[in-house]
C-alpha positions as CSV (number, residue, x, y, z in Angstrom):
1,X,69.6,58.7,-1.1
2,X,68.4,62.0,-2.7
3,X,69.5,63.6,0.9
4,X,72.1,62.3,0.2
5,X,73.4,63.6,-3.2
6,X,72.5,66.6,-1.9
7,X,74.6,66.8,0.6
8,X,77.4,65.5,-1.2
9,X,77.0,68.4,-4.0
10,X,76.7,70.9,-1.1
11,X,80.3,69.8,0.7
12,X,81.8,70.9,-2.1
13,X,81.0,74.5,-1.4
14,X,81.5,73.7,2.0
15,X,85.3,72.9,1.5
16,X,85.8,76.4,-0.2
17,X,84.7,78.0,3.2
18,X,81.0,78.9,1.6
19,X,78.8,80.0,4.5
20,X,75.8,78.1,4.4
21,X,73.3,80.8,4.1
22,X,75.2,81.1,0.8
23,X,75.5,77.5,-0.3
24,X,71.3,77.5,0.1
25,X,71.0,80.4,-2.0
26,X,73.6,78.9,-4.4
27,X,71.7,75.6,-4.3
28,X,68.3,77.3,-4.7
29,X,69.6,79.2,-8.3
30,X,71.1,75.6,-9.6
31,X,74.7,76.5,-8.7
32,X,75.6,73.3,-6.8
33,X,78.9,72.3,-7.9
34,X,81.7,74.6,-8.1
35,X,83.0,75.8,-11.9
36,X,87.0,75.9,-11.7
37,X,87.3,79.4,-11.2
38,X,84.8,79.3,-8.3
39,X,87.2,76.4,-6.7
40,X,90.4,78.3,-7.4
41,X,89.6,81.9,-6.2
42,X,86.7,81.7,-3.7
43,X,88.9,79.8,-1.0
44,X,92.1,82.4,-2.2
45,X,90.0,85.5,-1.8
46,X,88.3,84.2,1.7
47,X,91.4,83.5,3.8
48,X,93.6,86.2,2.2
49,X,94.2,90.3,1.8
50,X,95.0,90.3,-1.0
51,X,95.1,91.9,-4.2
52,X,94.0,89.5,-7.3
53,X,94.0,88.6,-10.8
54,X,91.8,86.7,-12.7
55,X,92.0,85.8,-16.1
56,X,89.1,84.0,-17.4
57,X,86.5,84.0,-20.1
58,X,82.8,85.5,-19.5
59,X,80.3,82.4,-18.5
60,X,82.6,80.8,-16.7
61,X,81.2,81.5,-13.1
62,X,82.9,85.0,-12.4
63,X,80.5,86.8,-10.3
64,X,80.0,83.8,-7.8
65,X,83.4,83.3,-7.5
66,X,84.2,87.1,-6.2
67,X,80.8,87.5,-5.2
68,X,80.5,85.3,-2.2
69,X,84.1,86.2,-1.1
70,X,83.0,90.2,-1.4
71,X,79.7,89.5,0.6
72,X,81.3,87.1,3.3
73,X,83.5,89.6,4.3
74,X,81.1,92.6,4.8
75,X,80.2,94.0,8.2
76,X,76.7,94.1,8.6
77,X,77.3,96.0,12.3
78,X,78.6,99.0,10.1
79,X,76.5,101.3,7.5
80,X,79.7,102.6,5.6
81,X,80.2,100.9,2.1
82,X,82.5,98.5,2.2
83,X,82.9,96.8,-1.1
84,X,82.6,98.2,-5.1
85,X,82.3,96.6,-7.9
86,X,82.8,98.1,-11.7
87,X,81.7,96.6,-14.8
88,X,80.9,98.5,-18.3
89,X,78.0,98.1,-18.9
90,X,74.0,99.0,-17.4
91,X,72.9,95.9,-18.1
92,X,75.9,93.9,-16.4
93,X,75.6,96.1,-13.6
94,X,71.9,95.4,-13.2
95,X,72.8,91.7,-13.3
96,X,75.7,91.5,-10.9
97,X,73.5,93.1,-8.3
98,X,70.8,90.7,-8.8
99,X,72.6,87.8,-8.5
100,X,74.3,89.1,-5.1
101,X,70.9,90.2,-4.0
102,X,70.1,86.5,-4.7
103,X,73.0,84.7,-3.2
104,X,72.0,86.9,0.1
105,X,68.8,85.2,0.5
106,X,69.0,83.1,3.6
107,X,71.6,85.4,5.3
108,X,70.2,86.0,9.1
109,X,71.6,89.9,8.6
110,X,70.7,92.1,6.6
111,X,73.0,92.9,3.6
112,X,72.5,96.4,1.3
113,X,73.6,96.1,-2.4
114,X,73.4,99.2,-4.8
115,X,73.4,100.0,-7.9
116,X,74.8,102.9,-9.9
117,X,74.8,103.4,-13.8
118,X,73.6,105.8,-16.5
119,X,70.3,105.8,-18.3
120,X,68.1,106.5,-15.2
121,X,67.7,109.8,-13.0
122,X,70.0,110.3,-10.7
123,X,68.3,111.8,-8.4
124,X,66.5,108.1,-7.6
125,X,70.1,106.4,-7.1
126,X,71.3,109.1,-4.8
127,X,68.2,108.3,-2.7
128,X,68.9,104.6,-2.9
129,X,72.6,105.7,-1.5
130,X,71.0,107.4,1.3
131,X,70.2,104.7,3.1
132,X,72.4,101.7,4.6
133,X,74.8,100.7,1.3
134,X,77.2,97.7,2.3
135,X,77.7,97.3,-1.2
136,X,77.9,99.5,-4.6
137,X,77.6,98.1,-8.2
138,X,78.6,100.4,-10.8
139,X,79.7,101.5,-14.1
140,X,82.7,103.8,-14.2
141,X,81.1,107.1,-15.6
142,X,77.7,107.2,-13.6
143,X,80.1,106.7,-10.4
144,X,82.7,109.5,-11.4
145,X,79.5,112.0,-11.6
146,X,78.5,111.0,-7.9
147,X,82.2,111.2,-6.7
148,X,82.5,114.3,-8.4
149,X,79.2,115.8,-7.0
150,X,80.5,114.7,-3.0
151,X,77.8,112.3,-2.7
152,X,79.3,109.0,-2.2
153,X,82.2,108.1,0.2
154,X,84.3,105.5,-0.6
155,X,87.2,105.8,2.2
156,X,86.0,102.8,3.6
157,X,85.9,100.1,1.0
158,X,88.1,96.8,1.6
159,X,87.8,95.4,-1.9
160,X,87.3,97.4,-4.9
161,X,86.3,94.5,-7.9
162,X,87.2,95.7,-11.5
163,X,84.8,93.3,-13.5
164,X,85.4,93.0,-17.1
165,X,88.5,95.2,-17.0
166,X,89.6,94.5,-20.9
167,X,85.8,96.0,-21.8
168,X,85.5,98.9,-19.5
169,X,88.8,100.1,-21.1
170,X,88.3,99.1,-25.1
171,X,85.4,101.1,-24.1
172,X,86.7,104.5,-23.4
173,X,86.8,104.5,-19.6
174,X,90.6,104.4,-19.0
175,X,90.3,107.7,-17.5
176,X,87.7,106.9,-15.2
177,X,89.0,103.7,-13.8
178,X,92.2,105.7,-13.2
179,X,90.6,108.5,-11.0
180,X,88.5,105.9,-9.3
181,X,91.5,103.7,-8.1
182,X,93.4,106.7,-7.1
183,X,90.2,108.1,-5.1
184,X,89.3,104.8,-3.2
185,X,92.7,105.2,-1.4
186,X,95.4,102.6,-0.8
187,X,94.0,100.6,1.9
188,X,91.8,98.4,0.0
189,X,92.4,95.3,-1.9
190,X,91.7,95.2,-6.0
191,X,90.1,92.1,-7.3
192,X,90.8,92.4,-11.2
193,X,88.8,90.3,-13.5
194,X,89.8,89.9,-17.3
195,X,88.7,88.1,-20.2
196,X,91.9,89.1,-22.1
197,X,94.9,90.1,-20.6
198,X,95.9,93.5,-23.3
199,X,98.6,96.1,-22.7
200,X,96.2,98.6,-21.0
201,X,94.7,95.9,-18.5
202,X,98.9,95.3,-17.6
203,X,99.2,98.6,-17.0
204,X,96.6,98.9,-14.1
205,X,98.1,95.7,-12.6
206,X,101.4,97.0,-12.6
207,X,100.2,100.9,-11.5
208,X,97.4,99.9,-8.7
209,X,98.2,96.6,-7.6
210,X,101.1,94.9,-5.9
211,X,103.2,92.8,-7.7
212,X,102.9,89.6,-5.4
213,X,99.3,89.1,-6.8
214,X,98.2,86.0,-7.2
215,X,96.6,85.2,-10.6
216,X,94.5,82.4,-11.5
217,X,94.6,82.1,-15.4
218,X,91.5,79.4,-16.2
219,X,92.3,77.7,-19.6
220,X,95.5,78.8,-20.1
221,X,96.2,77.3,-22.7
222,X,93.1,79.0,-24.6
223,X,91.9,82.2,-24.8
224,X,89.0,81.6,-26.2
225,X,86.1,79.3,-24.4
226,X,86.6,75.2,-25.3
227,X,83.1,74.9,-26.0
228,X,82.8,77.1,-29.0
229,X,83.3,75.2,-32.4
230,X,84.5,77.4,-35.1
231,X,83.8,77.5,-38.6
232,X,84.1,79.9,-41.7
233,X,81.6,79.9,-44.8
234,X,83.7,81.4,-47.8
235,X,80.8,83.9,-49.9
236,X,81.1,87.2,-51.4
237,X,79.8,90.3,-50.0
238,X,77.2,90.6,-52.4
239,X,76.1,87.1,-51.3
240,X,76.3,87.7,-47.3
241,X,72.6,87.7,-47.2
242,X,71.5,84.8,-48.9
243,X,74.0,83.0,-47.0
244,X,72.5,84.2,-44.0
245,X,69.1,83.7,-44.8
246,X,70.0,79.7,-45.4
247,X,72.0,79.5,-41.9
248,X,68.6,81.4,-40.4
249,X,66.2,78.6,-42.2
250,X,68.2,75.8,-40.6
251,X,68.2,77.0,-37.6
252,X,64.6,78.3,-37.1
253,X,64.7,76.4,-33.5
254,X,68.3,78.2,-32.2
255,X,69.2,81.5,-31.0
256,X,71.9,83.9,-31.5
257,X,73.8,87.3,-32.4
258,X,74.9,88.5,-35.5
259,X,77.7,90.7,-35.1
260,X,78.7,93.4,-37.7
261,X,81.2,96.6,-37.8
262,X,78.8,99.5,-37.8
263,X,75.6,101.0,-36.8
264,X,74.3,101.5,-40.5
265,X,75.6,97.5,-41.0
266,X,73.2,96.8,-38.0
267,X,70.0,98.8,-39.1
268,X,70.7,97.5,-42.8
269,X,70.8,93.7,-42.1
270,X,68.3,94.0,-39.3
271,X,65.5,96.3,-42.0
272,X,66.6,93.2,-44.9
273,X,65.9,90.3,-42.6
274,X,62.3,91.2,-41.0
275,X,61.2,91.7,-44.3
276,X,62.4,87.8,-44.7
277,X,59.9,87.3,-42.0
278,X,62.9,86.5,-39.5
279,X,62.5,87.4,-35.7
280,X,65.6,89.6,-35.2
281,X,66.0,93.1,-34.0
282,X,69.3,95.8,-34.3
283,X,70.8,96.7,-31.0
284,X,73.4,99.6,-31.9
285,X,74.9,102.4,-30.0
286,X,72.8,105.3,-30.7
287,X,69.7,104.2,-29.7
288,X,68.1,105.1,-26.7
289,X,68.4,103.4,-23.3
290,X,64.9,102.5,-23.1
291,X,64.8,101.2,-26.7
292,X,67.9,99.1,-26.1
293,X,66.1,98.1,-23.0
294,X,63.2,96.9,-24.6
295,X,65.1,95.2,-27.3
296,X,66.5,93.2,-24.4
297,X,63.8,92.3,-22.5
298,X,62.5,90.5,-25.9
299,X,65.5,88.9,-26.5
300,X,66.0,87.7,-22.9
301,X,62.6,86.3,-22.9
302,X,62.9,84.4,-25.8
303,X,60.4,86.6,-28.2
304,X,63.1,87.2,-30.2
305,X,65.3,84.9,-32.3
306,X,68.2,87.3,-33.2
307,X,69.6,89.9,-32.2
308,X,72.0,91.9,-34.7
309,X,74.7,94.1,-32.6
310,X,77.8,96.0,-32.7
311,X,80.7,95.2,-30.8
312,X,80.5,98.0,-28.3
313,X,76.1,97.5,-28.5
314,X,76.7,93.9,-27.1
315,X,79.1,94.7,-24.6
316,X,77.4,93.1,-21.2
317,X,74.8,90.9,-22.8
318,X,74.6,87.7,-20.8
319,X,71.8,85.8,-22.0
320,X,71.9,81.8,-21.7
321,X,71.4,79.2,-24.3
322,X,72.1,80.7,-27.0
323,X,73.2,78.6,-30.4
324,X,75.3,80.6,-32.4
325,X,77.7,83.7,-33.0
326,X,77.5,84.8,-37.0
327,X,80.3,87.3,-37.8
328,X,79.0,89.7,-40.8
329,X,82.6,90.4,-41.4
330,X,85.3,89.9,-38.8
331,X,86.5,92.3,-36.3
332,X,89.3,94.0,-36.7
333,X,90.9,93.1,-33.4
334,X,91.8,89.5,-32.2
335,X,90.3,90.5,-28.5
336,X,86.7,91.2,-30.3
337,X,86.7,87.9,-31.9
338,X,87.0,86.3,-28.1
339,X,83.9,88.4,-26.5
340,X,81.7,87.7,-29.9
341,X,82.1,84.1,-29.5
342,X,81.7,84.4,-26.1
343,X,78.4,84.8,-26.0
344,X,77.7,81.3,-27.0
345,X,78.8,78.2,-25.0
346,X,78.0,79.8,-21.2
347,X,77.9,77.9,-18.2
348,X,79.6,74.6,-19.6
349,X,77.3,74.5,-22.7
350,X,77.9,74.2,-26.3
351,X,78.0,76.5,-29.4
352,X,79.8,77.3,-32.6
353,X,81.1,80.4,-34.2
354,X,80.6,81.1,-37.9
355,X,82.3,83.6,-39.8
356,X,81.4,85.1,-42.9
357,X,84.4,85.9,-44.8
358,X,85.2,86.9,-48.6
359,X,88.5,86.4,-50.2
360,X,90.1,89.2,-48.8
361,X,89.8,88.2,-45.2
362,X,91.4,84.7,-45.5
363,X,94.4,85.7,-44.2
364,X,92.2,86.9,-41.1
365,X,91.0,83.4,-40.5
366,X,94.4,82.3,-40.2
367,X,95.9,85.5,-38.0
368,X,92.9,84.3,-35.4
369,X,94.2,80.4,-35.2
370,X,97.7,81.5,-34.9
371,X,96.6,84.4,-31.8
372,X,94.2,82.5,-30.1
373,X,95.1,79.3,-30.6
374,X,91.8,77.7,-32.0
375,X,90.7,75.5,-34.8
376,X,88.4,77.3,-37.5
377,X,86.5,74.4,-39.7
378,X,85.1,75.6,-43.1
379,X,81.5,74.9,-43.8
380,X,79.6,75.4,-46.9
C-alpha cells in the first residue's frame, strides 16, 4: 500500500514529462507533489522554445519548476555552456546551484553546474569554469567582470533564466542585465521570473523577449502570498521597543526578521535587544561578506532567533519555517512590503506580518490594502 502511494505521488511528476532520474532526486528532498507553478510551467517550458514569463511569489517552488526544464534540456555529449541563470544575490546563487546539483543526483550522465558571484576570489571560479560547465549560476556583476575579462563564452546558451528579475533591478543591476541580454545573442530563449511585475521588469519583456510569451501569473488575484496574515500594532516611536520586546517574550519558541529602513536602525535595535538577552543579530549592507556569512549560517541553523535586516541586506534569504515578519516602520515602496512578508509562509506554510506603525503612517496601512489587495487586522 505504501508502494503504492508512492507511486501515485510520483505520476504526478510523471505527467509533467519529469525524467525519472529527476522525480527520485525530487522524491529524495521531499518534493513529491507538484506546487501550481511547478504544474503550469514545467510541462510549458519542456515541449516548447519558447520565451517565458512567470509571475509568482518567492517559496512558491520557482527553482524546480525552471530547474528541471533547464537541466532536461542540456546536452551532456557537448562541453559548451548551455544554460545561465541570474539571481541578485550570493546567497541565492549558492542555493539555486545546490538544489540543481541535488535534483541531478540519479542522472546516469554527468551534468556540470557553476557558480559565479562576488565575495570570493576570482581566480578560484575561473578555475571552476575551466573545466566542463553545462550550466552557470550567477549574479549580474561578478558575471559582467568575467565577460568583460574574455573568460567565459556564452554564444551557446539555449535558455538564459532571469531569477528574481524585480530584485536584481531595485537593486542597481539594470545596466548589467542589459549588456548581459544583448551579449548572450538572440538565439536563446529568456525564462523571466518575477515576484512583482514593476515598470522596469515590463521594459525587459517588451525589449528582449517576444511578445507571444506565455505568462503564467500564480495567484493572480494577489500579490502578496495567501498564507501571510497581516496585522498592525498602533505605538509611538518612542515606544517601538517595548512593543517589540513584548512580541519577542511571546514568541520565545518562533523565528523571524525584523525589517527596518537603515543601517544605523539595524545596528541600533540589534545593540538594544542583546542587551534584553534576545538571540538576534544585524545583517546590513556594509558589513563584510564573511560576516554576513557567518551571520547566516547561525540563522540558518537555528542558533539564532532573529535576525534584524535591511531591505536590500535580506535580499536572497531563503530560510524555512520561519514565524513572523516585524516591520520597524514600513517601507516606503508597496513592492518592499511583498518581499518582507515574503519571507514568512514558504512552501505552503503559515505566517503573519506585523507592522509597527505611529499615527503618521495610518494612511500607509491603508495605501497597502488598496495596492496589494490584502487584509491588515490590528492587534494590540
Amino acid at each position: 500500500m505504501h508502494f503504492l502511494k508512492l507511486q501515485l505521488k510520483m505520476s504526478t511528476f510523471t505527467k509533467l514529462g519529469v525524467a525519472t532520474s529527476y522525480i527520485k532526486a525530487l522524491n529524495e528532498i521531499s518534493i513529491k507533489t507538484p506546487t501550481e507553478i511547478q504544474e503550469k510551467v514545467i510541462p510549458l517550458l519542456l515541449n516548447s522554445e519558447t520565451d517565458f514569463i512567470g509571475l509568482a511569489q518567492t517559496g512558491t517552488g520557482k527553482t524546480a519548476a525552471y530547474g528541471i526544464p533547464v537541466l532536461q534540456k542540456i546536452d551532456t555529449e557537448s562541453s559548451k555552456i548551455q544554460a545561465l541563470i541570474l539571481s541578485p544575490t550570493r546567497e541565492l546563487v549558492k542555493q539555486i546551484k545546490k538544489q540543481l546539483f541535488k535534483f541531478t543526483k540519479y542522472n546516469d550522465k554527468k551534468l556540470f553546474v557553476e557558480a559565479i558571484y562576488g565575495g570570493e576570489k576570482i581566480e578560484k571560479q575561473l578555475k571552476s569554469l575551466q573545466r566542463t560547465t553545462h550550466v552557470v549560476v550567477a549574479t549580474p556583476g561578478r558575471l559582467m567582470d568575467f565577460i568583460e575579462r574574455g573568460e567565459i563564452d556564452l554564444k551557446h546558451i539555449s535558455v538564459l533564466v532571469l531569477d528574481e528579475s524585480d530584485e536584481m533591478l531595485s537593486m542597481g543591476f539594470k545596466q548589467d542585465l542589459n549588456r548581459i541580454l544583448k551579449y548572450t545573442g538572440k538565439t536563446k530563449n529568456t525564462w523571466l521570473f518575477s515576484a512583482t511585475f514593476p515598470e522596469d521588469v515590463k521594459k525587459i519583456t517588451k525589449t528582449y523577449m517576444s511578445v507571444n510569451a506565455p505568462k503564467v501569473v500564480i495567484d493572480e488575484n494577489t500579490l502578496v502570498n495567501a498564507n501571510i496574515s497581516h496585522e498592525y500594532i498602533k505605538t509611538t516611536v518612542n515606544n517601538k521597543l517595548n512593543v517589540i520586546i513584548r512580541f519577542l517574550e511571546n514568541r520565545s519558541e518562533e523565528r523571524g526578521i525584523i525589517f527596518c529602513r537603515t543601517k544605523a536602525g539595524v545596528q541600533k535595535l540589534a545593540r538594544l535587544l542583546q542587551e534584553e538577552g534576545f538571540s538576534v543579530a544585524a545583517l546590513e549592507g556594509d558589513m563584510q561578506q564573511k560576516e554576513r556569512d557567518k551571520v547566516m549560517r547561525m540563522f540558518k541553523n537555528q542558533s539564532l532567533q532573529v535576525l534584524i535586516a535591511t531591505d536590500v541586506a535580506a535580499r536572497g534569504i531563503d530560510v524555512s519555517n520561519l514565524a513572523f515578519v516585524l516591520h520597524h516602520q514600513l517601507p516606503e515602496k508597496d513592492e518592499y512590503y511583498t518581499h518582507r512578508s515574503g519571507r514568512t509562509a514558504r512552501a505552503g506554510k503559515e505566517g503573519v506580518s506585523v507592522a509597527l506603525v505611529s499615527a503618521q503612517e495610518q494612511q500607509r496601512i491603508q495605501e497597502l490594502q488598496n495596492k496589494l489587495k490584502i487584509r491588515f487586522k490590528e492587534v494590540y
